[in-house]
C-alpha positions in Angstrom: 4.6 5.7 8.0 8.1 6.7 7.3 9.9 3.5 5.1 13.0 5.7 4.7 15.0 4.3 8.0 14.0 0.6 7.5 16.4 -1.2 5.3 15.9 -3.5 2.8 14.9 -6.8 4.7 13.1 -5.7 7.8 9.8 -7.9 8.0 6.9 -6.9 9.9 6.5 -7.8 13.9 3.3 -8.0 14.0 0.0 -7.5 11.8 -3.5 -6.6 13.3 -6.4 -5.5 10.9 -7.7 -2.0 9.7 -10.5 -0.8 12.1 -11.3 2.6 10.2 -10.6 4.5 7.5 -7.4 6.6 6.7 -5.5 7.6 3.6 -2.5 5.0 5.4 -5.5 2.4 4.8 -6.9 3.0 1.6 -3.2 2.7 -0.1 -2.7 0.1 2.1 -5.9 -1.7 0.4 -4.7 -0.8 -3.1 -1.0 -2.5 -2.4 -2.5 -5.3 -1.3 -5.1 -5.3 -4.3 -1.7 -5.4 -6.5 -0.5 -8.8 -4.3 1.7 -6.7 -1.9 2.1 -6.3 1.8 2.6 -2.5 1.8 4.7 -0.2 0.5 7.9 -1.1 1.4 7.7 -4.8 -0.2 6.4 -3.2 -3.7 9.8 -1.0 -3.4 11.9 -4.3 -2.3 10.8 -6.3 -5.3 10.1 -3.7 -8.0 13.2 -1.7 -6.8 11.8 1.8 -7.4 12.5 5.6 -5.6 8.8 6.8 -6.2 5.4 6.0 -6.0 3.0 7.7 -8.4 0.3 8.8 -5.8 -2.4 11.8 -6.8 -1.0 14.9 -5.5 -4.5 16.2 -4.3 -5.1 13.3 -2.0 -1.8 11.4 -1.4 -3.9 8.0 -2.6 -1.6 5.4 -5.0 -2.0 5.9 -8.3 -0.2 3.4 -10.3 1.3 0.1 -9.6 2.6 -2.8 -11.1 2.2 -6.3 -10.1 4.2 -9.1 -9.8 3.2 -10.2 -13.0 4.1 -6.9 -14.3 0.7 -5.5 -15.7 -0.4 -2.4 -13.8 -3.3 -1.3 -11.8 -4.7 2.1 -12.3 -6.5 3.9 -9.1 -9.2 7.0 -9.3 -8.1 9.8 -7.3 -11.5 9.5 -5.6 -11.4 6.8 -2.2 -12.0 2.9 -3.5 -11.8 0.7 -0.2 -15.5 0.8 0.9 -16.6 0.2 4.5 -16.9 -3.0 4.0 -13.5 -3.8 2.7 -11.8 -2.0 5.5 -11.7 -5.2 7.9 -9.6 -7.0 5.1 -7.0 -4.8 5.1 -3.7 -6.1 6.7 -1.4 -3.3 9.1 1.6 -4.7 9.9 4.0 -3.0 12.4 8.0 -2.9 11.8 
């Protein structure tokens, strides 16, 4: 998803739950890991340009969390199967 033409307080419309895996899912699992709806929250409150993400696969690989220590991801997929249901989509 494209977060470049929402501005800086659009809230979501709607939320419905992950049904299968995609590289949109798994870094939405590892935002919400680190206490945040998606991406475009973690830019609101940490007010940040870039995302450190693995260049080979596009996955997150840094972030900070509201209570500012960090969470270090493997380049390698970490939402399992059975995780997928959990995660939150939410639609602008």
């Amino acid at each position: 998803m494209s977060w470049a033409n929402l501005d800086d307080n659009a809230r979501p419309k709607s939320m419905s739950r992950a049904t299968g895996w995609t590289v949109e899912v798994e870094n939405l699992y590892r935002f919400q890991q680190a206490g945040y709806r998606d991406e475009l929250e973690y830019r609101q409150i940490k007010q940040v340009a870039l995302i450190d993400k693995w260049p080979e696969t596009g996955f997150v690989k840094k972030l900070q969390r509201r209570d500012n220590t960090f969470y270090y991801y493997n380049r390698n997929r970490e939402c399992q199967d059975r995780e997928i249901r959990k995660v939150k989509v939410y639609v602008y």
